[in-house]
N, CA, C and O of each residue as an XYZ file, in Angstrom:
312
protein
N     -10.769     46.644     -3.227
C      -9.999     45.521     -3.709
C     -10.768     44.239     -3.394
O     -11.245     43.894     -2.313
N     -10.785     43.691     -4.412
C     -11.608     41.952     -4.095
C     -10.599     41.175     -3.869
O      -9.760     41.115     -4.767
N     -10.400     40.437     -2.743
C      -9.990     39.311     -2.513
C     -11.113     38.035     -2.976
O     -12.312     37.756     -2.968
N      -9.451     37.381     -3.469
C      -9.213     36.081     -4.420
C      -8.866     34.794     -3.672
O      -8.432     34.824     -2.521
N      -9.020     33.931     -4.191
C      -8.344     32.089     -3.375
C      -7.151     32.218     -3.503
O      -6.492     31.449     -2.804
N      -6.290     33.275     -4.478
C      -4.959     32.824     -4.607
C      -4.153     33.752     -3.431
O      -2.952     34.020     -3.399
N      -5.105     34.109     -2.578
C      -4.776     35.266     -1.759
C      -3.476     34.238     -0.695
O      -2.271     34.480     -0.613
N      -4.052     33.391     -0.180
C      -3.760     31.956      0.544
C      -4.126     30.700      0.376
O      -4.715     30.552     -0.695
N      -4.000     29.572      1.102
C      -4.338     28.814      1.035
C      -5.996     28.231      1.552
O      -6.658     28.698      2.480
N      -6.363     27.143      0.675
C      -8.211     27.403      1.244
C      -7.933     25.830      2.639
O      -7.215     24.907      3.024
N      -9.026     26.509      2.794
C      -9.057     25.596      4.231
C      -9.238     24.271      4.113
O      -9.109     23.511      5.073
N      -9.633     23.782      2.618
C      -9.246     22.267      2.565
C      -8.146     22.054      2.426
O      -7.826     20.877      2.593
N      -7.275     22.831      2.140
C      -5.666     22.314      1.829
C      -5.309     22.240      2.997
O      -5.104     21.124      3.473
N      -5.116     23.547      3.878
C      -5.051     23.390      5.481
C      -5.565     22.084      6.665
O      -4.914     21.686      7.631
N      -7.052     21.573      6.165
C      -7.280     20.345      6.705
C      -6.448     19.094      6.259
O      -6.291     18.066      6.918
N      -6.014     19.335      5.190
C      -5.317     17.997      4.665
C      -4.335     18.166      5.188
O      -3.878     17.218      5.826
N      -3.687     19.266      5.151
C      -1.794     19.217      5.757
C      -2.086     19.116      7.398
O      -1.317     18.406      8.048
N      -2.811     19.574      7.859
C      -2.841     19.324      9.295
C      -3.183     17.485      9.750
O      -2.616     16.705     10.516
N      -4.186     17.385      8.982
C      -4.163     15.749      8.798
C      -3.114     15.174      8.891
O      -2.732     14.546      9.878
N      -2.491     15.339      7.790
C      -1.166     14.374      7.503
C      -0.034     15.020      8.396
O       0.941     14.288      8.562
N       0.019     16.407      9.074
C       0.725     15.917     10.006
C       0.323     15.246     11.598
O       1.046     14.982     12.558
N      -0.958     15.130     11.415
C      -1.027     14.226     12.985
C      -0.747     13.094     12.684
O      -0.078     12.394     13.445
N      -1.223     12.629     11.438
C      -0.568     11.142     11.094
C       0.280     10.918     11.086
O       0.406      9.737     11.408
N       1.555     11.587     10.791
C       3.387     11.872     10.840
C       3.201     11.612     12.295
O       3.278     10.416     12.579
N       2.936     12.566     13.469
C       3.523     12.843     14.702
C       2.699     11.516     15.104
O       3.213     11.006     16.100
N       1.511     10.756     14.609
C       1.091      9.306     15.449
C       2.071      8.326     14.868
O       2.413      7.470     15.684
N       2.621      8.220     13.658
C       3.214      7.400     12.920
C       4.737      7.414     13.790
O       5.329      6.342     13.907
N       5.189      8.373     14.243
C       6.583      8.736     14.826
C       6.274      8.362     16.346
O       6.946      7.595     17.036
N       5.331      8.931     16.665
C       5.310      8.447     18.330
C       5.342      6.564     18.368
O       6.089      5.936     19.119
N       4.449      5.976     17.477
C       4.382      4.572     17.537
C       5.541      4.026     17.561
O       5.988      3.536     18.597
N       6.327      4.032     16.197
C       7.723      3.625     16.377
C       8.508      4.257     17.195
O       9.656      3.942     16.881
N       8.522      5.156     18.293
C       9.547      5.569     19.102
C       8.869      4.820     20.315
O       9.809      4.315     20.928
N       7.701      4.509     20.949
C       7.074      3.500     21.681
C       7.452      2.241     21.261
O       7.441      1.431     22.188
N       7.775      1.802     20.223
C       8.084      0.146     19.832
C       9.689      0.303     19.603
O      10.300     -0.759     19.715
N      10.308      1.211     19.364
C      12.001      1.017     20.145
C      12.255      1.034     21.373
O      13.032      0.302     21.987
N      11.579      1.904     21.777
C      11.586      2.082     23.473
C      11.306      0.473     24.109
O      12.147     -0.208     24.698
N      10.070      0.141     23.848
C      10.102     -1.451     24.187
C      11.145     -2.544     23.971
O      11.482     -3.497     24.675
N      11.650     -2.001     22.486
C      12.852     -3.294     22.337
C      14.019     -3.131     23.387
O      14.467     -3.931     24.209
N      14.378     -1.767     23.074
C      15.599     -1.429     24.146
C      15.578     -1.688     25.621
O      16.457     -1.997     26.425
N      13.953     -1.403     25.743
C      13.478     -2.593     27.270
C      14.379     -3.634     27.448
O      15.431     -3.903     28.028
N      13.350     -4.215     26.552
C      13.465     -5.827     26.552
C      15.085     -6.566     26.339
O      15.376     -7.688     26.751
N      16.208     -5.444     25.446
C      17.364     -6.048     25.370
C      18.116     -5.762     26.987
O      19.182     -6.322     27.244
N      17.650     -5.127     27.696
C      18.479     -4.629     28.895
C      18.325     -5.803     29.501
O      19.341     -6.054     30.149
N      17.161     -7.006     29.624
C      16.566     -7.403     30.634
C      17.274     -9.110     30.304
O      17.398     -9.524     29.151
N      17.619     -9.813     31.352
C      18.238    -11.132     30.728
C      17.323    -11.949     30.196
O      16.215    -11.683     29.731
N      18.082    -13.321     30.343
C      16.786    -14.129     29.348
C      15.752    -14.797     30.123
O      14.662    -15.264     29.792
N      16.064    -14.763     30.694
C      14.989    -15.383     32.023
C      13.635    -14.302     31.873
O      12.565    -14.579     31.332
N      13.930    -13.291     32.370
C      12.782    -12.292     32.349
C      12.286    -11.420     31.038
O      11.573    -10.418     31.075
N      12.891    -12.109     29.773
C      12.736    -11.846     28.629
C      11.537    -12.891     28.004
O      10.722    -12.776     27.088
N      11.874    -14.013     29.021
C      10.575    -15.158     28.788
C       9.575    -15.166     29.668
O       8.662    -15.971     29.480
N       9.541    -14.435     30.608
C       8.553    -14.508     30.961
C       7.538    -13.079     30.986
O       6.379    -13.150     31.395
N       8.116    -11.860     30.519
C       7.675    -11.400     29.804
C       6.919    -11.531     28.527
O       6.139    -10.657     28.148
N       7.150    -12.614     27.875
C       6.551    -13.191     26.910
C       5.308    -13.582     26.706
O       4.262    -13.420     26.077
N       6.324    -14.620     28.137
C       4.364    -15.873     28.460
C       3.204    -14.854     28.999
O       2.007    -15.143     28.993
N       3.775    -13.545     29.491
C       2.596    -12.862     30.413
C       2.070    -12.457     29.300
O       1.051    -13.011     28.888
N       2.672    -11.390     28.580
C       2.191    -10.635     27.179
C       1.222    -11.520     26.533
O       0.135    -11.019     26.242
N       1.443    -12.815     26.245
C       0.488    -13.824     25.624
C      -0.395    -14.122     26.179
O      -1.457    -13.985     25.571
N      -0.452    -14.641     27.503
C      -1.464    -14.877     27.959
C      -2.789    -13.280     28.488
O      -3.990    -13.361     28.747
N      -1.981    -12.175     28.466
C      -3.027    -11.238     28.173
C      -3.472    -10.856     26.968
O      -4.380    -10.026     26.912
N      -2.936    -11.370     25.857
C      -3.541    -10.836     24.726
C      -4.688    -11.978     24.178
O      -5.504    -11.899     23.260
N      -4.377    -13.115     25.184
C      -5.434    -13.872     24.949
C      -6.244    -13.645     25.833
O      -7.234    -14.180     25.334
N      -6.583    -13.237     26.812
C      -7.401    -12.809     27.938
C      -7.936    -12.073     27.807
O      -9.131    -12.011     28.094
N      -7.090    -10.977     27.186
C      -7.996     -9.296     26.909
C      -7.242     -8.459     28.192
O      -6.280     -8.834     28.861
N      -7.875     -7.430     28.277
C      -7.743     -6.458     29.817
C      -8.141     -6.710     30.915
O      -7.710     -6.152     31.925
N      -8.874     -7.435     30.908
C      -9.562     -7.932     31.886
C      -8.815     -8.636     33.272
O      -7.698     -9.004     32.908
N      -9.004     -8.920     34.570
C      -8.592     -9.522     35.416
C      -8.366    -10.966     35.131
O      -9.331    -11.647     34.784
N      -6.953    -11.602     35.266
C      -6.322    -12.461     35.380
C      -7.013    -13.567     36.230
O      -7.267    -13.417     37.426
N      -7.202    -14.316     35.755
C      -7.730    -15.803     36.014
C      -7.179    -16.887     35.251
O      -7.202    -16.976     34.023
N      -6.559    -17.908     36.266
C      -5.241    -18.954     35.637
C      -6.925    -20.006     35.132
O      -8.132    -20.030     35.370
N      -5.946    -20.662     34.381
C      -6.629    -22.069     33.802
C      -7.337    -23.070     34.495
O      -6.973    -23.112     35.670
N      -8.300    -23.979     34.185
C      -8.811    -25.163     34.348
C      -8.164    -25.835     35.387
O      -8.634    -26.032     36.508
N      -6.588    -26.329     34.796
C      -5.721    -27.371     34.878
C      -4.828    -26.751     35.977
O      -4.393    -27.520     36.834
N      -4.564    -25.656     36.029
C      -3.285    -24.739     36.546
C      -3.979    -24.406     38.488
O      -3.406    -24.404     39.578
N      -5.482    -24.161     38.043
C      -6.299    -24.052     39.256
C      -6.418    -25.531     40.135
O      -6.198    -25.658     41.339
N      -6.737    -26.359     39.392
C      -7.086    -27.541     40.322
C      -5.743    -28.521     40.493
O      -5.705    -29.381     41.372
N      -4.633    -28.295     39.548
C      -3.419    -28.756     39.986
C      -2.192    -28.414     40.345
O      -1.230    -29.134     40.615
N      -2.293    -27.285     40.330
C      -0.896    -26.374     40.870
C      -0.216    -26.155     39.538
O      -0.626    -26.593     38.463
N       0.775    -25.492     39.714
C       2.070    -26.017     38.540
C       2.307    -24.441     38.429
O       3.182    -23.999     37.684
């Protein structure tokens, strides 16, 4: 008996569906990580809702890197 392609599926179809589901399960983990954060953030009052903020900002302007305050903030307090 000769086996045929229509026997199963060929292994590019298999790479594609496996593809698209890691992209599903990254696409689903992201948004369940970015509710998880909101639902954080609504538990927390407003006080520490802002300053959560200012930190978040000032590391995304910083990068990863170790924290070092400003110019102005160093030589004058505040």
């Amino acid at each position: 008996m000769v086996s045929t392609a229509q026997d199963g599926i060929s292994r590019k179809k298999q790479e594609r569906i496996q593809a698209k589901k890691a992209k599903d399960e990254k696409k689903a983990k992201a948004r369940q990580e970015r509710d998880d954060r909101k639902r954080h953030l609504d538990i927390q009052d407003k006080a520490t809702r802002k300053r959560i903020k200012r930190h978040t900002k000032r590391a995304d302007r910083r990068g990863s890197g170790p924290h070092r305050d400003g110019f102005f903030r160093r030589t004058f307090g505040g």
